[in-house]
N, C-alpha and C positions, 0 to 999 in steps of 0.2 A: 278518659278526659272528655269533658264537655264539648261539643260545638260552637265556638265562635257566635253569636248573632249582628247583626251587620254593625252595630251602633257600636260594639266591642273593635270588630274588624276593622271598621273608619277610624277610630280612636288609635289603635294600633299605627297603620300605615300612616296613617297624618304625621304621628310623635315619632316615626319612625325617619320621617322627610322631615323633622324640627320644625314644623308651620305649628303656628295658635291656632285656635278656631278662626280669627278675624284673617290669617293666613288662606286661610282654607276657604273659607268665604269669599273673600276677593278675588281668588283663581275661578271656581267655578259658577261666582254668580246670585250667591245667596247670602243670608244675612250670618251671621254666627252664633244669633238665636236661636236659630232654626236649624243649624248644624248642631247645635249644642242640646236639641231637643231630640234627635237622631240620635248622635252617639246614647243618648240617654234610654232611648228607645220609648220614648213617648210618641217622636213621629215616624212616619213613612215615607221617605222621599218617592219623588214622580221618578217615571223611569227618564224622563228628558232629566232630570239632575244627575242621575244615578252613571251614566253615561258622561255626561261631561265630569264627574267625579273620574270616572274611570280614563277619560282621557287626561285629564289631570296630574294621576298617577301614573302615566305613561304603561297600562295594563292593555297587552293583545292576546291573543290570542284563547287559550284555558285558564288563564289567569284573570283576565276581563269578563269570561264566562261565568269564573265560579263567584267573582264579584257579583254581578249583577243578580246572580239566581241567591244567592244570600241574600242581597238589597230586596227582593224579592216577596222574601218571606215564603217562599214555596216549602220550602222543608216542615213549617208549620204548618204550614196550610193542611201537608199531605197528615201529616200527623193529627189534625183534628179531621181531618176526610175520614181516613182510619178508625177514628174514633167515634162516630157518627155513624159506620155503617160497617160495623165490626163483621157482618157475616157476607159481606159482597168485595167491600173496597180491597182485599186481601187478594179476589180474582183476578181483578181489572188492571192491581199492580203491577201482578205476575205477569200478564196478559201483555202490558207493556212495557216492561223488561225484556221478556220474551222477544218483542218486536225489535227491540232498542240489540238486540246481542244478533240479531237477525242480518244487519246491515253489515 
């Protein structure tokens, strides 16, 4: 099954708490163009939105986290990193997994 991407994710949790996008706008501050361009994934929200989104949704702890690193677009990112530098980026991964399993 596929990965969620945030504009999927926000579209979810919104319709899940029954707000419109004009809903959802009005709580955290923006317009519902531009939330509507999000779920859409034409934009990229700032992480100053992405945040009062997540306080919004009353999201703490690993729930707020995995919000935000979706909002992110990190998973992408690494996935074109990967792609980009197919004979290193593989090291540096492991390198920091490694680190991250260390703690």
């Amino acid at each position: 099954m596929a990965q969620e991407n945030f504009g999927q994710m926000l579209r979810r949790m919104r319709s899940d708490k029954g707000w419109t996008l004009r809903d959802m706008a009005r709580r955290v501050g923006a317009t519902f163009a531009y939330l509507s361009q999000i779920e859409a994934g034409l934009s990229k929200p700032s992480q100053e939105l992405v945040v009062r989104m997540a306080d919004v949704f009353g999201l703490r702890d690993r729930g707020r986290e995995e919000f935000i690193f979706v909002a992110r677009q990190l998973p992408e990112q690494l996935q074109e990193i990967a792609q980009s530098f197919p004979q290193v980026a593989p090291k540096y991964f492991r390198k920091a997994l490694k680190k991250d399993t260390d703690k």
